[in-house]
C-alpha positions, 0 to 999 in steps of 0.5 A: 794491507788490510784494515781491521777493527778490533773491539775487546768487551768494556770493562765494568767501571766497578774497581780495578779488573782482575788477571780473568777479565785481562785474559778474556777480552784486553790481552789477546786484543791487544796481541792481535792488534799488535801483530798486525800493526807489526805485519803491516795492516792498518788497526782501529783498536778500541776500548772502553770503560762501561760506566752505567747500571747498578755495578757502577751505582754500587761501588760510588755507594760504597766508595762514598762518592757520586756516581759521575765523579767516581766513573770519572776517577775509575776510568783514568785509574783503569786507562792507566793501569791498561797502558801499564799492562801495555794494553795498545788501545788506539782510544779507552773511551767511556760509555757514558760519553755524550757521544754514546748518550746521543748514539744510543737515543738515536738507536733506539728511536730507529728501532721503535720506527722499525716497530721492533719496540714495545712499550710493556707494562710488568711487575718488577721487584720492589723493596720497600725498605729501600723504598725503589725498584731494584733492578737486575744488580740489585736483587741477588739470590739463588740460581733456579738454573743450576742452584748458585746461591749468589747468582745476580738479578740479571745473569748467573756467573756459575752457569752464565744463564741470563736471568730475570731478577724475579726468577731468583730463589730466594731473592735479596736487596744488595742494598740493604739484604732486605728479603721482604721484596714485593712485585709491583707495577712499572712500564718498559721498554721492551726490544722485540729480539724474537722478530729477529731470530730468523735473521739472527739463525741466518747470519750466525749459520753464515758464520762458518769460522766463529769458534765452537764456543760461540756459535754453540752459545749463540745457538743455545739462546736462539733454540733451547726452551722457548727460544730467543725472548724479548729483553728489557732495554730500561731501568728505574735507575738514575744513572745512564743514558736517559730514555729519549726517543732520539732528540725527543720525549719519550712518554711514559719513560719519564726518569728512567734509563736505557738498560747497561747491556743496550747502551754498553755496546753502542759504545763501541762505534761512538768509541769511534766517534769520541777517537776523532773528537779527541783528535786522534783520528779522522772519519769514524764513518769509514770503520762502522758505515757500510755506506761510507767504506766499512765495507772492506773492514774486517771486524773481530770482537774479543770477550768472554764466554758470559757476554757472548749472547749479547754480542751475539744476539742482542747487539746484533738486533740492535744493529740489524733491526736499525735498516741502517748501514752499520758495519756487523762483526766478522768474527767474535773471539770468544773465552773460557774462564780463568779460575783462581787457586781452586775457585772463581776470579771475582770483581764484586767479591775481590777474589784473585790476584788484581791488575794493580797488584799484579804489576806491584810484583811483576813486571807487565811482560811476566804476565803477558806471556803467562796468562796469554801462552794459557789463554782459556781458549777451549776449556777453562783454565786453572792459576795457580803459583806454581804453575805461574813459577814454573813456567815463567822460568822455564820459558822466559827465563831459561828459555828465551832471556838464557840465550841471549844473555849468553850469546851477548857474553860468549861474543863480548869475552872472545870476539868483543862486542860487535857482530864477528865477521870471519867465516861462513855457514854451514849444513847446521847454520843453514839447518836451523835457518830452514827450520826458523823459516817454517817456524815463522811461516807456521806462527803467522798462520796460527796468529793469523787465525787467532790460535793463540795458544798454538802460536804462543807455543809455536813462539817458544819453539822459535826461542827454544830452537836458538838454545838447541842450536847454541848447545849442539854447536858449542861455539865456545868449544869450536873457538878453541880449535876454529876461530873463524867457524866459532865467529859464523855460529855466533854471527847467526845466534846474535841475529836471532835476538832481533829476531826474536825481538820483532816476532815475541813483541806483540806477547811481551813488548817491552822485552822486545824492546830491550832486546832491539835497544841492546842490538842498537837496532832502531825499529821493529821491523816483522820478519817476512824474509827469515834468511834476510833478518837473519842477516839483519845485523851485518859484521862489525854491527856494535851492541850491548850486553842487555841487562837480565830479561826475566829474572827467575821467580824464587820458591820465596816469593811464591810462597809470599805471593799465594800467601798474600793472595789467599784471601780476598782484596779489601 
């Protein structure tokens, strides 16, 4: 048994997340974490709602509420719809937790010890309309990058560039769309990032299992153009972390804020912190500090493609840069994008289909396995509804929920309902036993190295093989002329139902479990020994006849859904 920590990227606190910020960080967290709860290791799984900067200032603006009471209220609607999805966070935390407040000060005070803080004098966008400083999220405008006509102050969603919002072509007020901007003076804090690229070039070149897509983005920001640059850690905003050098004054930085992106991460480890203060847990020292036993943890990340650089360089200077004992990530899984129909997902444009409106249609197990059996793991990833219609129903309904709506049955009419316990395996029986086990043994592999495309596949291969199976031996043609040879097939096609239950649990865990309570059996338990689960349910062992898994998405309701989806969310 081993112990891992597993962190998936905070979720702005702007609105309800769409399907592409599911797949790109929650979901194949929370498979990962599944599956090895379920293979025995001990998880520390945690989440959180990233509640500072001007996304969170923008949205309580529009919703018309101050900003702390809308960041409470979204974060209990997020943390809800996250357990309905069956998101298994051991804590969804928040980042604007007075655990974070008090982590981050600290932090930065450790940092300017380390002579790894400049205080910097700048010119920095003001709107005279507005009558402020608007940073980063406040100013919009074209990408000089790649020519993105509504690329953000401080990153370009088309290109992913990190942007500075003075660099922006033809910039605008998001508050007002007031174009008649001006440069001004103000002071900041800058994190001397380039004292660290030496060490960053080290550590990530030691990194030799990351997936290509990280090291590939993490080494474009160390050595393309002038190399890795010096990035801003404050803002002239109201809301977030303010800026104290630990429990002290820091002066010169009178009413501004640590920048979302340096307080957002360190919100992982006092996540921790707020665990064990909730009662939760005990001693978040052992997960995060080296000095107190992080040392055996195995520490992976999961995020998209966009927030790669600041996991990857910027949260690491952070930790590095503080001489501390702080436990470093091992392994960063790292995404491509989902696209919607032809275009984008998009929180701040409301376009794609939302999470709340997702589990309106469909149970959370639907879309689950779609959107994890097509995780953007090497390239980005297209959704579509007919492609969502197609195989929904192939894999879950006539592959997997098919068979075993029809083994339940077939026993029922002929045997009654519990395990029949007359006659013996055979070549086929031992066949697909033989042909189970490799299969399993091939989807730990894969699961265990975070191929989740390959292990989904893999997964609907073991269901697949069930069918097969059902259809070359045809036991209720056997029944006709061998009873008893009829009962041993089916003996074996009900023990693949749990099974199939205790391997699929980590991708659709709710069906998982209907498939265990119609069985009657208590617990799931992960099938190391594949002869012996198969064995699970001894003769006489009574079930159920479960009600229909999946049922097939109509042509109906497809055209209804990408109809009603077809524009943009209010």
């Amino acid at each position: 048994m081993a112990r891992h920590l597993i962190t998936s990227a905070i979720p702005y606190i702007n609105g309800i997340k769409h399907l592409g910020n599911l797949v790109g960080s929650q979901l194949p967290a929370d498979l990962y974490a599944r599956y090895l709860r379920a293979r025995g290791h001990e998880v520390l799984f945690l989440c959180a709602t990233d509640e500072h900067g001007t996304p969170a200032e923008l949205a309580a603006a529009k919703a018309g509420k101050p900003v702390a009471e809308y960041c409470g209220e979204m974060h209990d609607v997020q943390a809800d719809i996250a357990a309905r999805f069956g998101l298994s966070f051991d804590h969804f935390g928040r980042s604007s937790s007075p655990q974070n407040r008090r982590l981050t000060q600290a932090f930065a005070a450790r940092l300017a010890d380390e002579g790894l803080i400049d205080e910097v004098e700048q010119q920095q966008i003001y709107s005279p309309t507005d009558g402020r400083f608007l940073p980063d999220r406040y100013v919009e405008g074209t990408c000089p990058n790649c020519g993105f006509e509504d690329a953000r102050g401080d990153q370009c969603d088309n290109c992913t560039k990190q942007l500075d919002p003075e660099e922006l072509v033809s910039p605008r007020s998001t508050i007002s769309g007031a174009t008649d901007l001006e440069m001004r003076a103000t002071k900041h804090l800058m994190l001397r990032q380039s004292a660290m690229k030496d060490r960053l070039d080290q550590w990530i070149d030691s990194k030799v299992d990351w997936p290509v897509l990280t090291t590939s983005i993490a080494k474009k920001w160390l050595h393309d153009g002038d190399g890795l640059q010096d990035r801003g850690i404050t803002r002239d905003l109201s809301w977030g972390v303010p800026v104290r050098r630990g429990d002290a004054e820091w002066p010169g930085m009178e009413g501004k804020v640590f920048y979302v992106w340096f307080d957002a991460p360190i919100e992982y480890i006092a996540c921790a912190q707020e665990w064990v203060d909730a009662g939760k847990g005990s001693d978040w020292g052992r997960w995060w500090r080296t000095d107190q036993g992080a040392d055996d943890v195995r520490y992976t990340q999961f995020m998209g493609k966009d927030n790669v650089p600041f996991h990857t360089l910027s949260f690491p200077s952070t930790i590095m840069g503080s001489n501390e004992p702080w436990k470093l990530v091992d392994y960063i899984k790292s995404f491509n994008f989902l696209n919607y129909e032809g275009g984008q997902f998009s929180t701040s444009r409301g376009r794609g289909v939302f999470m709340d409106q997702a589990l309106e249609i469909l149970p959370a197990d639907y879309w689950r396995w779609w959107l994890l059996s097509r995780v953007p793991e090497t390239s980005d990833v297209e959704f579509t509804w007919e492609t969502f219609q197609v195989d929904v129903n192939k894999d879950l309904a006539d592959v997997l929920g098919n068979f075993v709506s029809r083994i339940t049955k077939f026993c029922r009419s002929k045997f009654g309902e519990a395990v029949p316990e007359a006659g013996s395996y055979g070549p086929a029986e031992e066949a697909l036993i033989a042909e189970l086990t490799e299969r399993v043994a091939r989807y730990q592999t894969q699961m265990d190295a975070i191929e989740l495309r390959k292990a989904a596949q893999e997964l609907r291969a073991i269901w697949a093989a069930g069918n097969e199976y059902l259809q070359a031996q045809a036991p209720w043609s056997t029944f006709k002329t061998d009873p008893d040879k009829a009962a041993a097939q089916v003996r074996l096609a009900l023990n693949l139902i749990p099974l199939y239950a205790n391997l699929s649990a980590p991708f659709i865990p709710d069906a998982a479990a209907k498939m265990l309570r119609a069985m009657r059996v208590a617990d799931m338990v992960w099938p190391e020994n594949v002869p012996e689960a198969l064995a699970l349910l001894p003769a006489g062992h009574g079930f159920e006849v479960p009600e229909v898994l999946f049922a097939k998405i109509s042509d109906e309701d497809r055209n209804a859904w990408s109809e009603r989806f077809a524009g943009t969310r209010d």
